[in-house]
N, C-alpha and C positions, 0 to 999 in steps of 0.2 A: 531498424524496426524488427518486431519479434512476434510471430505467430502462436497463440496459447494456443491447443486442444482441449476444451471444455471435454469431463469423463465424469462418468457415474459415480462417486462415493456415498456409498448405505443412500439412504434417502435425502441426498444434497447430491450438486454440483460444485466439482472442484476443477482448478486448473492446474499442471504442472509448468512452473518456473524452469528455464533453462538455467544451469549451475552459473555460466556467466552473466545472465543477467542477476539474480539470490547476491551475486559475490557482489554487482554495481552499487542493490539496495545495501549490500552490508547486513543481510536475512540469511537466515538460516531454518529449521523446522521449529517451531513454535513460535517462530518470530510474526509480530503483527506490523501489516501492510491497511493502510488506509487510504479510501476512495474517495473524494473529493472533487464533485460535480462544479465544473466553469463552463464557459461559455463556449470553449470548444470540444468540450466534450469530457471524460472521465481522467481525474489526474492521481494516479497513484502514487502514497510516498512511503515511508518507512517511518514517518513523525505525526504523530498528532498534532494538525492544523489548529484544531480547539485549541488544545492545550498549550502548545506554543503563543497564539493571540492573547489567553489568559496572563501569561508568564510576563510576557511584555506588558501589558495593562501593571501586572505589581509591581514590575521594575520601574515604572511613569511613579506611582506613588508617592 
């Protein structure tokens, strides 16, 4: 388990990744993380959930 500190950047909130966890997603700095509301709560991944279901639907084709 891994503790973020939410911090002020200009007029947003940002969180800083620990470099071990950045290396688990396979992120780096501009890399995008997507959020992904279930049932137990917020699921972050490194892939678009969309766009992944999409890809599968064309491959069914």
């Amino acid at each position: 388990m891994h503790t973020l500190k939410l911090t002020q950047i200009g007029n947003s909130v940002g969180a800083a990744f620990p470099r071990e966890l950045l290396n688990r997603l396979q992120l780096g700095k501009g890399g995008l993380l997507y959020v992904t509301e279930t049932p137990k709560g917020l699921r972050l991944t490194r892939h678009d959930p969309e766009l992944a279901a999409q890809m599968d639907a064309a491959r069914a084709i």
